[in-house]
N, C-alpha and C positions, 0 to 999 in steps of 0.2 A: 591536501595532496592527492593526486593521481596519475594513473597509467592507462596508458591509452594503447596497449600494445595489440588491441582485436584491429583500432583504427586506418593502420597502416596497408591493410590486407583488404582489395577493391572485393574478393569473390565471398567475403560474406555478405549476407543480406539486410545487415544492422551494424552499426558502428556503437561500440561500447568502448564507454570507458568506468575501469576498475578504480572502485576509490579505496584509501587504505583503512577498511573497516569489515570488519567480519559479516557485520548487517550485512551487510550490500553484499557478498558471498554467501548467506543463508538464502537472499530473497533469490540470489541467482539458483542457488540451489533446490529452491521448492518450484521456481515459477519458469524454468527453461522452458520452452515451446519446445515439440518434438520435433518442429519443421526443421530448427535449428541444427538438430545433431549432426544431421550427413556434413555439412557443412563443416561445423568443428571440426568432426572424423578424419574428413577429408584431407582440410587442412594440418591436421596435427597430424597424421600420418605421413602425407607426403614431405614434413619439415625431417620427420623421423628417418626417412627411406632416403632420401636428399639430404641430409644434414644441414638443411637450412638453418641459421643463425635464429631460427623464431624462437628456441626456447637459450639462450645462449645471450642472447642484450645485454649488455653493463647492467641495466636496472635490475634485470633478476639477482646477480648478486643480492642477497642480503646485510646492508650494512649495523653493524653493532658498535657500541661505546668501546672506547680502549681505555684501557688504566694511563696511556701517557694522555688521553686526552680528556679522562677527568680529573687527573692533578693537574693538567694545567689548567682548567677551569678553573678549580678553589686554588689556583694556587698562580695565578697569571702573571706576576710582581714578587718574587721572593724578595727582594731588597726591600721592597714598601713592609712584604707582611714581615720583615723582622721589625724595622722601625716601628710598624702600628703596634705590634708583641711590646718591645720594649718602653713605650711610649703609654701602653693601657695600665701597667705594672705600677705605675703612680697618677691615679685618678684625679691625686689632687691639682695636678698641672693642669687640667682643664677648665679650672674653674676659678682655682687662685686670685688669678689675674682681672675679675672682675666684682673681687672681694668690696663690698661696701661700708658704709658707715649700719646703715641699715642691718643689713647681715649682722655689725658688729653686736648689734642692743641684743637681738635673739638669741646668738649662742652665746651672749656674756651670761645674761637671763637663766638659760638653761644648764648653762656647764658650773654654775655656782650652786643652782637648784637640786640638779645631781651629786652634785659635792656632799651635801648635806644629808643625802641617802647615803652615798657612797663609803661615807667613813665609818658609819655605825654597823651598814649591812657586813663591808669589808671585814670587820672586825669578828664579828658574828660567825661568818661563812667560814673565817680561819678555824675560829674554837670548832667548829663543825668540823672541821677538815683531820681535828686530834691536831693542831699546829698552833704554836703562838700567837696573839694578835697580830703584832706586825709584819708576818710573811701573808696579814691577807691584804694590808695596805700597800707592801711592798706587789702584790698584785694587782689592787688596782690603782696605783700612780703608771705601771707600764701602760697595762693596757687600752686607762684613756687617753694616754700620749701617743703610741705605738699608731693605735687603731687609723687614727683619723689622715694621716699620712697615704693610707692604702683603702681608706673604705669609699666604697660606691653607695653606703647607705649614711646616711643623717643623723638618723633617729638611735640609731642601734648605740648602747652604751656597753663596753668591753670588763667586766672582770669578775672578782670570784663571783658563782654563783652557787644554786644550794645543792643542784643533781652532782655537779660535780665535784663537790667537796665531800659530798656524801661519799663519793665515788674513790678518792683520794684517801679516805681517812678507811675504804674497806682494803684497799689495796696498800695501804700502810701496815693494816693489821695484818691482813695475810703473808704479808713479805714477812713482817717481824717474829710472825706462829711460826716459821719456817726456819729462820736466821735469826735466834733470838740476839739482841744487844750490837749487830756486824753494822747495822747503818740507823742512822739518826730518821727520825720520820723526814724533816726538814730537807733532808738531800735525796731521799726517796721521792719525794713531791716535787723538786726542783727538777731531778730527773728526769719524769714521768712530762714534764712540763718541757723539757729540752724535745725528748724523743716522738711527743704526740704532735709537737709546734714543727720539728723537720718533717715528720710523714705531713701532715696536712699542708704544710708548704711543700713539697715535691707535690702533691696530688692536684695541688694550683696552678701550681707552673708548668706540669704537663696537661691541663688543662683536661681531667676526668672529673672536675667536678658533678659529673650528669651522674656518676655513681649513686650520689645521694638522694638524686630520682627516685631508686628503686626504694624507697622507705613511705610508703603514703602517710599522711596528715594522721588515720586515724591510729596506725601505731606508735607516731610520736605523741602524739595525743594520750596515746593509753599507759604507755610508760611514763610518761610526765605524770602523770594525775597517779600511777604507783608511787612515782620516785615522791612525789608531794606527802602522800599519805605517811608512805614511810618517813620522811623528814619529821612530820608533824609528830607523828606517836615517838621520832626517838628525843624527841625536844620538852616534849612533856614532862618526863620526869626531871631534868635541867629547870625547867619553869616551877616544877613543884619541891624541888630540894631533894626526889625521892633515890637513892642511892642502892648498891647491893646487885645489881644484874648487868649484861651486856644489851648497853642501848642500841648495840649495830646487831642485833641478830634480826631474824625477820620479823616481819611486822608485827604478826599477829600474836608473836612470842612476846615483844617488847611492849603490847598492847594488856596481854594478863597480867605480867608482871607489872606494870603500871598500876592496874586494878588491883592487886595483892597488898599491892608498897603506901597505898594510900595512907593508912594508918600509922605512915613511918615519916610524912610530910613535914618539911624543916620549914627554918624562918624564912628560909628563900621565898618561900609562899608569897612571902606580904609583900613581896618587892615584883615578884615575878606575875602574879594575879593583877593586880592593880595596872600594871607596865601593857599588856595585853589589851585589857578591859580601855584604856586609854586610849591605844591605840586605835582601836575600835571604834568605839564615841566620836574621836574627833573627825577621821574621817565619813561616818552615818549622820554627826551634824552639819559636818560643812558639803554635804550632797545635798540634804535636805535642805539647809540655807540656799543654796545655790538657784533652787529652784524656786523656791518663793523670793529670794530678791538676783533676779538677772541681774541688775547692773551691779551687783557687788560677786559676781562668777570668779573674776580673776582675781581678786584678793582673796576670796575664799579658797581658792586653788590652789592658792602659796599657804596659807596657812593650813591645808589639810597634808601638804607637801614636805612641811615643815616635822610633822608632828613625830616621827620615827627622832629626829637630833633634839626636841622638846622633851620628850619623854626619855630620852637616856639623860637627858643632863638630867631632871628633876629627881629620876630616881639613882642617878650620881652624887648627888646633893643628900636626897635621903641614907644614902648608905655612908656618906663621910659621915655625916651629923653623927649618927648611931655609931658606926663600928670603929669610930678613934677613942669613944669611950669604954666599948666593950672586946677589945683586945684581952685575950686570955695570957696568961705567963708564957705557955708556950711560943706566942707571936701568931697567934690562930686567929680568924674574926669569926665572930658568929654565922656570915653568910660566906657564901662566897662573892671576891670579886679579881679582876684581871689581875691586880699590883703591878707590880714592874712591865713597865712596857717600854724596849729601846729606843733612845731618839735615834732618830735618821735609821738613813741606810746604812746596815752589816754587813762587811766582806764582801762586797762587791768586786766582780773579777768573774772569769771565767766560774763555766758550772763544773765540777770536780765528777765525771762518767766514770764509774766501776764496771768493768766488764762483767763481772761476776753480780752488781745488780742487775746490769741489764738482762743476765737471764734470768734474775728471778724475776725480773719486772716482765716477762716475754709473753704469758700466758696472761696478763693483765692489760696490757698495750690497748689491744684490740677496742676494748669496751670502753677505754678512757678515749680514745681516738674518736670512734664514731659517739659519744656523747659531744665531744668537743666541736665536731664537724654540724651533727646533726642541730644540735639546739641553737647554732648559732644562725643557719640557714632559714632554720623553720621561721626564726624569729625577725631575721633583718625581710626573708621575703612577704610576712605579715605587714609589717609596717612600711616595705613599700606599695601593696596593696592598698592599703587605707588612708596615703598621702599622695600616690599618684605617680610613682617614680618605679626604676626596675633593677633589682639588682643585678649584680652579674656576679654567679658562684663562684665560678674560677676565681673573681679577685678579694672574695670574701675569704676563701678558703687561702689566700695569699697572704691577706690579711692576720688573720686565726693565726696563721705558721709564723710570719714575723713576731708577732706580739711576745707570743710565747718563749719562742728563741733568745730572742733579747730578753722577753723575763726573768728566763733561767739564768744571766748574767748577772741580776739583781737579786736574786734566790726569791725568788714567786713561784707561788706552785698554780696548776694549768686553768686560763683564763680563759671567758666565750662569752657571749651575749646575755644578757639581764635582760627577761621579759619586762618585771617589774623598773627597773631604772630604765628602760627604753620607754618605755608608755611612758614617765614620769618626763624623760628628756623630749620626747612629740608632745606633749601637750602644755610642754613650759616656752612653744615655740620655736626651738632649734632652726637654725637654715642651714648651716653649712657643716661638718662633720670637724669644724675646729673646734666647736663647743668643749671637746674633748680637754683641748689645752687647758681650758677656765677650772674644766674636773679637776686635771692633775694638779694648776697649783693649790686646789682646796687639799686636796691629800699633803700634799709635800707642808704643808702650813700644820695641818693635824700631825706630820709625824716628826716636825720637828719643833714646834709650838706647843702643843698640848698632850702632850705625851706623859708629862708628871700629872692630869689632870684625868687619863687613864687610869690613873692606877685605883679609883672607885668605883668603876664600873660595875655593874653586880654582875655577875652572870645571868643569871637568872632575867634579868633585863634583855640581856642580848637573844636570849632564847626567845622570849617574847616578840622581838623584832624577824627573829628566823621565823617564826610561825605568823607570826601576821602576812610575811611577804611570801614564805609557799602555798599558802593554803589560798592563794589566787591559782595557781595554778591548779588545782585538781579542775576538771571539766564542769562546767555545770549542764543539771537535768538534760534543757534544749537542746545544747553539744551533743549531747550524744542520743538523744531521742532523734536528731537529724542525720547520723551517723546509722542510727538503725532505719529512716526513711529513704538512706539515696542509698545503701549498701548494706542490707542483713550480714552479710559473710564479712564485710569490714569491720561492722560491729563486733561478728564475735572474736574476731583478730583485737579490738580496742579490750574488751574483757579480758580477754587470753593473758596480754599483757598485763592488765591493771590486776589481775589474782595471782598471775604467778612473781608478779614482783612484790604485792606483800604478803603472801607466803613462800615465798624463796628471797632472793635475791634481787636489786637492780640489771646485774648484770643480765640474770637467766631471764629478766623479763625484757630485756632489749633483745637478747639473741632469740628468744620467745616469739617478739612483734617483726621481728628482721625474717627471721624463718618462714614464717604464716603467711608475711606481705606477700613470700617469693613465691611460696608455694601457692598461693592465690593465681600470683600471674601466670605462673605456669600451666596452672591449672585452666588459664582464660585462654592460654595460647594453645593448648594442647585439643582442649574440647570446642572447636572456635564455633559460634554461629554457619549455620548455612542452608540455605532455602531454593526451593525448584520454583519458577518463577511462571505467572501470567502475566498478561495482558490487559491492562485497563486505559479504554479511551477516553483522554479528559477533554473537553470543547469547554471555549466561551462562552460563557453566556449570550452575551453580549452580539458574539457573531460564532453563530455553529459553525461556519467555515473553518473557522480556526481551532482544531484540535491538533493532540499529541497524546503518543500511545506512551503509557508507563509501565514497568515491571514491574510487581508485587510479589509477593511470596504467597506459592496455592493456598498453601494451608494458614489455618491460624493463627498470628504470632502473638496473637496480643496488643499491638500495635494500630493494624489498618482496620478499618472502620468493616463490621459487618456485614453491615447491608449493602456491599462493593460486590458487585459479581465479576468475577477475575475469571477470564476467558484461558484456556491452556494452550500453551503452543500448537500449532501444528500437530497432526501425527507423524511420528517419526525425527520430531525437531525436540532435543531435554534442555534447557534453560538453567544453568546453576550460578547462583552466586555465592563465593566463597567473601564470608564480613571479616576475614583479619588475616597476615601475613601467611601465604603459604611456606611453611617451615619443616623440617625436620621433626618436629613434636606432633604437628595433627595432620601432613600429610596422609597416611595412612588412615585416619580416620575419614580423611573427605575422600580417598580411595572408597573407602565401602559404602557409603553415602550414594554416589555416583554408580558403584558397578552391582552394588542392591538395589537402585531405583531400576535399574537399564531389566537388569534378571526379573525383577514383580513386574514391570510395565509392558518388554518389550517382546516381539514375536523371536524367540529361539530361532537359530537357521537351521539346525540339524537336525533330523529325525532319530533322537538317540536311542527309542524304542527298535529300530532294524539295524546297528548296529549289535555284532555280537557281543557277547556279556565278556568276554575273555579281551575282546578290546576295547573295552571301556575303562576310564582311567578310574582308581579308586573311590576319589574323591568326589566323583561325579556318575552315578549308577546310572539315572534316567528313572522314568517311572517304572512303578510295578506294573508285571503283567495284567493285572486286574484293572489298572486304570487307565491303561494303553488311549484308548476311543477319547474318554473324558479327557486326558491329559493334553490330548492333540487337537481337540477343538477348542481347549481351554488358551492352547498355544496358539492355534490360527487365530481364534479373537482379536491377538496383540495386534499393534502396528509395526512394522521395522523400522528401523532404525535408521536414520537417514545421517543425522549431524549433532553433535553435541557442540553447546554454547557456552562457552565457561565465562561467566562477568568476573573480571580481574579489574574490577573502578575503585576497590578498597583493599586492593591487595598490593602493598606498596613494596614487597621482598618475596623474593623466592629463592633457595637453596638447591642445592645437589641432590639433595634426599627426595626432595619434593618434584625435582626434572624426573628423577627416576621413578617415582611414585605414578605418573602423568603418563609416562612411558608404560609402564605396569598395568594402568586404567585403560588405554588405548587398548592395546594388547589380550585385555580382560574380556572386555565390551567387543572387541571383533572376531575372538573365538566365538562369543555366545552367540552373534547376529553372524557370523559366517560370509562374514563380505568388508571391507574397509568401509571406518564410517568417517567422517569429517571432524575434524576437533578445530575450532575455531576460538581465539581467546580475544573479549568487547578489552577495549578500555586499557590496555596495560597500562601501567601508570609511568614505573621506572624504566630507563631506557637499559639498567641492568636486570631489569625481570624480562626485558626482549632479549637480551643477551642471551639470558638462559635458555629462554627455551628457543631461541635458533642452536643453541648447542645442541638441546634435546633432541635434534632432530625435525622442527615444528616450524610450520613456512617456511621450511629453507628449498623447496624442490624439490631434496632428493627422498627416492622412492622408500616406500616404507620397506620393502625387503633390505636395502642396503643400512638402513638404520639399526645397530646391533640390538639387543634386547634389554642389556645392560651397559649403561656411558660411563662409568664407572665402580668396576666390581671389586667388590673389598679381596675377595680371594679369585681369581681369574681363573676359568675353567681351565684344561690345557690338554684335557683326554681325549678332545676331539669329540665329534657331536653322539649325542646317543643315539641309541638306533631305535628305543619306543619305550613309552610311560611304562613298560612293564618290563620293559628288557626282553621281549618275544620278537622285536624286529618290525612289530605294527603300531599304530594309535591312532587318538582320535583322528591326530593333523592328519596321517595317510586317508581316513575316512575323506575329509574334509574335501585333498584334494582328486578325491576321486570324478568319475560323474557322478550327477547324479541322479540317485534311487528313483526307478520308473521312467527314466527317460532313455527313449532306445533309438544310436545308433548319435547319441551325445560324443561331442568332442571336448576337448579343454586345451587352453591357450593359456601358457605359461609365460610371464611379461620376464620371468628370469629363464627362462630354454634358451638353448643355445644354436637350434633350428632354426632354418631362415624362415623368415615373415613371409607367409606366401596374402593373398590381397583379401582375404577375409579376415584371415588374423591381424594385419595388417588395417584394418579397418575396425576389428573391435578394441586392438591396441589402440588406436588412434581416438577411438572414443572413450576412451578409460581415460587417458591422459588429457584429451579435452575437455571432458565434465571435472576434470579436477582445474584445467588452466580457467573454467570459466568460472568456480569459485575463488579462483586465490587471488590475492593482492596483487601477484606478477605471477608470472606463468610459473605454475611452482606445480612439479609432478607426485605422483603418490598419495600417502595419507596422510602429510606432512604437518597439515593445517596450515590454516590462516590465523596469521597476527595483526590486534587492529591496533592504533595506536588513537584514536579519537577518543573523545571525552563523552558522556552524557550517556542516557537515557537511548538517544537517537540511534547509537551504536549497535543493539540490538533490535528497535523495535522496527526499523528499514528491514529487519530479515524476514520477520512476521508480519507483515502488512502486507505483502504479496502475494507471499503465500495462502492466505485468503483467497486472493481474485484469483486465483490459476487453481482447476483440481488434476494438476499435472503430477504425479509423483517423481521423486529423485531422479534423475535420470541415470540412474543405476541398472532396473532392470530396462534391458532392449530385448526387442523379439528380433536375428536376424535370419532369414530364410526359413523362417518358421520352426524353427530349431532352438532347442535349450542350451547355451553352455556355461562351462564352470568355469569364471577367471578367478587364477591365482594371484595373491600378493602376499606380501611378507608373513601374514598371520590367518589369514584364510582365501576364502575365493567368495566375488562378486560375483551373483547369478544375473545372468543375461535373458531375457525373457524376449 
């Protein structure tokens, strides 16, 4: 895109055209010929005195994005985008319909494969939960039916699992310390399983799934591998018969008393020891099989698959043999096992909601919701990673919310993704997410088929099965040695979690890792990267002709190669790249960054040593008398300041905070240099970060006097302007626009006086406002800047590649009839030389 608006005009001596990129405004800006200027002057003056239409074109407008006309972008077709809404809400309609025979073999395969885990773990995860067996079958027969209706993922197998029964069975207990005997555990879980399945289905269907973003890998990582730990240690005494303490306090507490209780170890031992140890074996021998005879992989896969419903029945079997002979008078067995287990489904019907639990359930929601959400995500988006497919949250978390809903119909308490039965359902083949149905009729057979076959179960068995299937989940070594390689600070966010959840709680160690993630980002967002940039020429090899100039960062970063010699801008040109959204949180930080490089780098305009001490502003003395000399050759050394280049190519958002921050830095930087400087932004990305900052005042044309100092001010002055930094009626700005110091017999031209232009003034006006028309994108007056809208590299290095070949300075200062004067503008005055 360009403007060709010098084109038009026969009496300059060169035909330009402005293209829409700052570069090309930087290089005009270092490399204008002087022969040039009368010319501009001229011209831009007599448009000024004449009201010629030259700064006035339709094209100077500045056009910006509107809100009507970016909802009608994303939003072109409201009719289509409700039917697409309605139509994505059951995934299974896309696929249904080219269901095969083929399809059929694999999720027959897999959803009977699962079955086979599913009734044992199901059972297991209930006793964990403090709840009956069957309210943990009555969970998973919903949820491999419910699921597969609404999921986007294959693999993912839906019901109880261990974090959150854990979760259920502390939230059972704390409602009951509170309300002893007022609700049954049973309808406290059904509950909890109603109230967590509507919030995560409202959170689907308005489609904020992206919330669950803010939780990274390594603090679901780190709580898992707590929540595991703790499962295992409170399952251990269950495995060993050891009785007498509270297996849900924290970890490390249920871990002594385990070590104490040894000595108290029942017969459950011999049932529980063995059931493990089996466990074990069988899958350590059928890896090792596997690999010394491949071709027997898949038969070995079922049979190690198997081994969780082989070893409860066997040590089913061992515990009838034994304890129908050793029934005490009482009706007591030796060990423990389930007994009574009901057939079918109980009281099915609506879930019975107490208002009066829901608030005691209020303070506990929270943790059961984001477990229910979180692990279910973590786990379907792994496994589409590893098969090649992509979930889609929103209909996961739609998914999650049905299940539940309807479970709580059936009294199931809160259901969500099985690591261990999804890796078991992926690797038995799965294709289509009907497999689910093959699951449910294995449960509905086990609860209404073998349910008098339950009643032998040992417990101490089932506890075996709990601990085989969590203790995958704790992380291993690699995990998290890799966790400490791509991210120290995430690592100690994974720690964080994994010690305070087994020495506290699950919950404290989920709000633990949720807290830490946040304040991590925050913490990224607040302190962002940012670098003052050179110049490096790359050329072909191949053909030297062919080079391009790249920005680098002056200094060090760790990153670019040493031995690079990176050339610095121009003098008087600063280069900044801001690496991440300018916000509200670190504007002020890239504020000082910016107007601390401008102060150590650049020449001061004011002599504030011959300023008197009574009006000097507090905050800013000047040097001591003693280092007057020094201080001022230290000062002339500097370069002034010509233009600042701000790279906006990774700054995808900008804020109100951050227009007025930008504002504030202009403003900063042309008190200290004592003349308008150029603010030019490479690259803007969004056409709303253009927005903003033509609000700010920036490439829009008008003059920086007319742009207030605040765009929007939280408490709005109203006293009318002050009269000086001290309240004496003087200050610096009156120094400023004085003449100036040593110059005799100086005038000054005030682009806001309300004097007629007589044809000098009129001519340095004219040159004021033409060296700014020949840097902007369209004739745009003041300090307004220039906004570019190009992409690349190229965007700034066109500003510094010419400036090289010309040692023409800014065309700021002008000598006219040999005389100095002072131009004023909104924040200081431009010296005229």
């Amino acid at each position: 895109m360009s403007v060709s608006y010098f084109e038009r005009d026969a009496s300059l001596p060169w035909r330009m055209a402005c293209l829409v990129d700052i570069t090309i405004a930087t290089q005009m800006l270092m490399c204008t010929p002087h022969s040039l200027f009368p010319a501009a002057r001229s011209l831009v003056a007599t448009s000024l005195v004449t009201g010629d239409p030259f700064g006035k074109r339709p094209e100077d407008e500045a056009p910006v994005i509107s809100t009507g006309s970016y909802v009608k972008g994303h939003l072109p077709d409201p009719k289509h985008a409700i039917i697409d809404y309605l139509t994505s809400l059951f995934p299974i309609l896309g696929w249904i319909t080219r269901y095969n025979t083929g399809w059929l073999t694999g999720d027959l395969i897999a959803g009977l494969t699962v079955g086979l885990v599913l009734v044992p773990q199901g059972m297991s995860y209930a006793q964990l939960a403090t709840l009956p067996p069957q309210y943990g079958l009555y969970s998973s027969f919903v949820g491999v039916l419910v699921y597969c209706f609404f999921a986007t993922s294959k693999d993912v197998s839906i019901g109880p699992v261990a974090v959150m029964s854990l979760t259920v069975a502390q939230i059972i207990s704390s409602v009951d310390s509170k309300y002893p005997n007022e609700w049954s555990g049973p309808q406290i879980a059904t509950t909890v399983a109603f109230i967590c399945g509507f919030i995560v289905l409202g959170i689907g269907l308005l489609r904020l799934g992206w919330i669950v973003e803010f939780i990274p890998l390594p603090a679901v990582s780190g709580f898992m591998t707590g929540s595991a730990i703790n499962i295992v240690a409170g399952q251990v005494p269950g495995l060993m018969g050891i009785t007498g303490f509270n297996t849900r306090a924290a970890t490390y507490e249920v871990i002594i008393n385990t070590l104490k209780g040894l000595p108290g170890t029942t017969l459950d031992a011999a049932w529980g020891l063995p059931g493990l140890a089996a466990l074990y074996t069988i899958r350590i021998a059928c890896n090792k099989l596997s690999d010394r005879y491949p071709r027997s992989r898949r038969a070995l896969f079922f049979v190690s698959v198997a081994r969780n419903a082989f070893v409860i029945i066997v040590l089913t079997i061992a515990a009838w043999l034994y304890c129908r002979q050793h029934k005490s008078k009482s009706g007591k067995y030796p060990i423990k096992i389930l007994q009574t287990v009901p057939r079918g489904f109980q009281n099915v019907g609506p879930p019975l909601i107490d208002t009066g639990l829901l608030k005691a359930l209020a303070p506990q929601l929270p943790v059961a919701t984001i477990i229910l959400l979180l692990e279910h995500i973590a786990i379907s988006k792994s496994f589409g990673r590893v098969n090649g497919y992509k979930i889609n949250p929103n209909q996961e978390l739609i998914a999650i919310g049905v299940t539940n809903t309807v479970g709580s119909v059936f009294h199931a308490y809160p259901a969500t993704g099985s690591f261990s039965r999804s890796a078991l359902k992926s690797k038995s083949g799965v294709r289509t997410p009907i497999a689910g149905i093959f699951t449910a009729v294995v449960v509905i057979v086990a609860l209404y088929g073998l349910t008098s076959a339950f009643y032998w179960i040992p417990n101490a068995g089932l506890s075996a099965v709990i601990i085989h299937a969590v203790a995958d989940l704790v992380a291993s070594p690699s995990q998290v040695y890799t966790f400490w390689r791509i991210s120290p600070l995430e690592f100690l966010i994974w720690t964080a979690a994994v010690l305070v959840t087994v020495f506290s709680t699950i919950e404290n160690g989920i709000y633990t890792s949720i807290c830490a993630s946040l304040a991590l980002l925050l913490l990224r967002i607040a302190h962002p990267r940012g670098a003052f940039l050179g110049k490096v020429k790359v050329s072909d090899p191949g053909d030297p002709e062919k080079s391009r100039e790249v920005f680098l960062p002056l200094r060090a970063d760790g990153v670019t190669n040493s031995d690079i010699k990176i050339e610095p801008p121009p003098p008087g040109v600063i280069i900044y790249r801001l690496e991440e959204s300018y916000l509200y949180p670190n504007c002020s930080i890239v504020n000082s960054a910016v107007v601390d490089h401008v102060k150590e780098h650049i020449r001061r305009g004011i002599d504030v040593s011959k300023i008197k001490l009574r009006d000097r502003p507090w905050n800013d003395p000047g040097p001591s008398h003693g280092d007057l000399a020094a201080a001022q050759a230290a000062n002339d050394a500097k370069s002034d300041l010509h233009a600042i280049v701000l790279d906006f190519s990774v700054v995808p958002h900008i804020d109100t905070t951050a227009v007025q921050a930008l504002i504030d830095t202009r403003n900063e930087v042309q008190r200290w240099v004592n003349h308008p400087v150029e603010f030019h932004f490479a690259s803007v990305l969004s056409p709303w970060a253009r927005r903003a900052l033509i609000a700010g005042g920036f490439g829009t044309g008008t003059p920086v006097s007319d742009i207030p100092p605040e765009i929007a001010p939280v408490v709005p002055y109203r006293e009318g302007e002050p009269t000086g930094m001290d309240g004496s009626g003087s200050s610096l700005e009156d120094w400023r626009l004085s003449p100036q110091s040593g110059t005799e017999g100086s005038e000054m031209v005030s682009a806001s006086s309300d004097t007629s232009v007589t044809s000098r003034e009129e001519s340095l006006l004219g040159f004021e406002i033409a060296s700014d028309r020949i840097l902007a994108l369209r004739p745009r007056k003041g300090g307004g800047g220039v906004i570019d809208e190009r992409r690349g590299e190229a965007s700034i290095s066109e500003a510094v590649t010419k400036s090289d070949e010309s040692s023409v300075p800014l065309p700021n200062p002008c000598v006219e009839g040999g005389q100095q004067f002072s131009m004023s503008s909104a924040s200081g005055s431009r010296d005229a030389h």
